[in-house]
N, C-alpha and C positions, 0 to 999 in steps of 0.2 A: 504494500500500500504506500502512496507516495503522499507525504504531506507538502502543501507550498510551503515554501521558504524554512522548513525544516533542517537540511543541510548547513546552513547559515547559522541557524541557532547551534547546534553542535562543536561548527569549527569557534563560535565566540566560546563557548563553554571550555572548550581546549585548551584555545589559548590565555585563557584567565589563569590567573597568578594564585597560587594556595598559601598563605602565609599563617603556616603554624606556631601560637602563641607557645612561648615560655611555657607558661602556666598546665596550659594541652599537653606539652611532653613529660612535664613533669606527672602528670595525674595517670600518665600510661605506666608507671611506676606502680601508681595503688594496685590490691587485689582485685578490688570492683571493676578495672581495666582491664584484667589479665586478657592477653592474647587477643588485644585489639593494638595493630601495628598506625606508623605514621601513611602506611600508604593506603591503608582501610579510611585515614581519614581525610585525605585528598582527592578519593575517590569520592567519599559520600561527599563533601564538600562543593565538589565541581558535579556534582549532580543536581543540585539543586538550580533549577531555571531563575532568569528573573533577575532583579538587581533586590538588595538587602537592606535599605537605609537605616533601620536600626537592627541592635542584637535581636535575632530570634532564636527559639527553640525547636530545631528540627528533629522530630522523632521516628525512630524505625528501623535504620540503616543495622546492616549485616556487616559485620568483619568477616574475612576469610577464613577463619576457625569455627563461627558458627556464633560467635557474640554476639548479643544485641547493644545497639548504643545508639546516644542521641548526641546533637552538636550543637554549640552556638557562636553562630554565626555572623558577620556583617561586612558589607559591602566600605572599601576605602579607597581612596584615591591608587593606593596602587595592586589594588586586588583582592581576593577572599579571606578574611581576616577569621580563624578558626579562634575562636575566645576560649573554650572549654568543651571537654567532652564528660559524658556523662555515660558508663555502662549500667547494663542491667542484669 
């Protein structure tokens, strides 16, 4: 199935910037985090469509271990700004 202008949204989504906070690496340390990596959350981060003007709470995202975990998120001048992650 072909959407208009879908392509485009994609290649923006690509080449956006992931800029994971201090704070976010440090909490992949806790238990609550176990076996959610930094590229689980680049991934779920640049999944998100849309621009982010302030922090939100995105919930649902999978790590490739099988973890559930949530992000928060916001949009800055020079890219996707990862505030905290939250696992479950």
């Amino acid at each position: 199935m072909k959407w208009p202008g879908w392509p485009g949204r994609i290649e923006s989504i690509m080449e956006m910037k992931i800029i994971v906070t201090e704070h976010a690496r440090k909490r992949l340390r806790d238990y609550r985090q176990d076996k959610i990596t930094t590229a689980d959350i680049v991934t779920a981060a640049g999944s998100v469509p849309g621009r982010i003007p302030t922090a939100t709470r995105f919930r649902g995202f999978f790590a490739k271990s099988g973890r559930m975990f949530d992000i928060v998120a916001k949009d800055i001048s020079s890219g996707r700004l990862v505030i905290t992650i939250i696992g479950k």
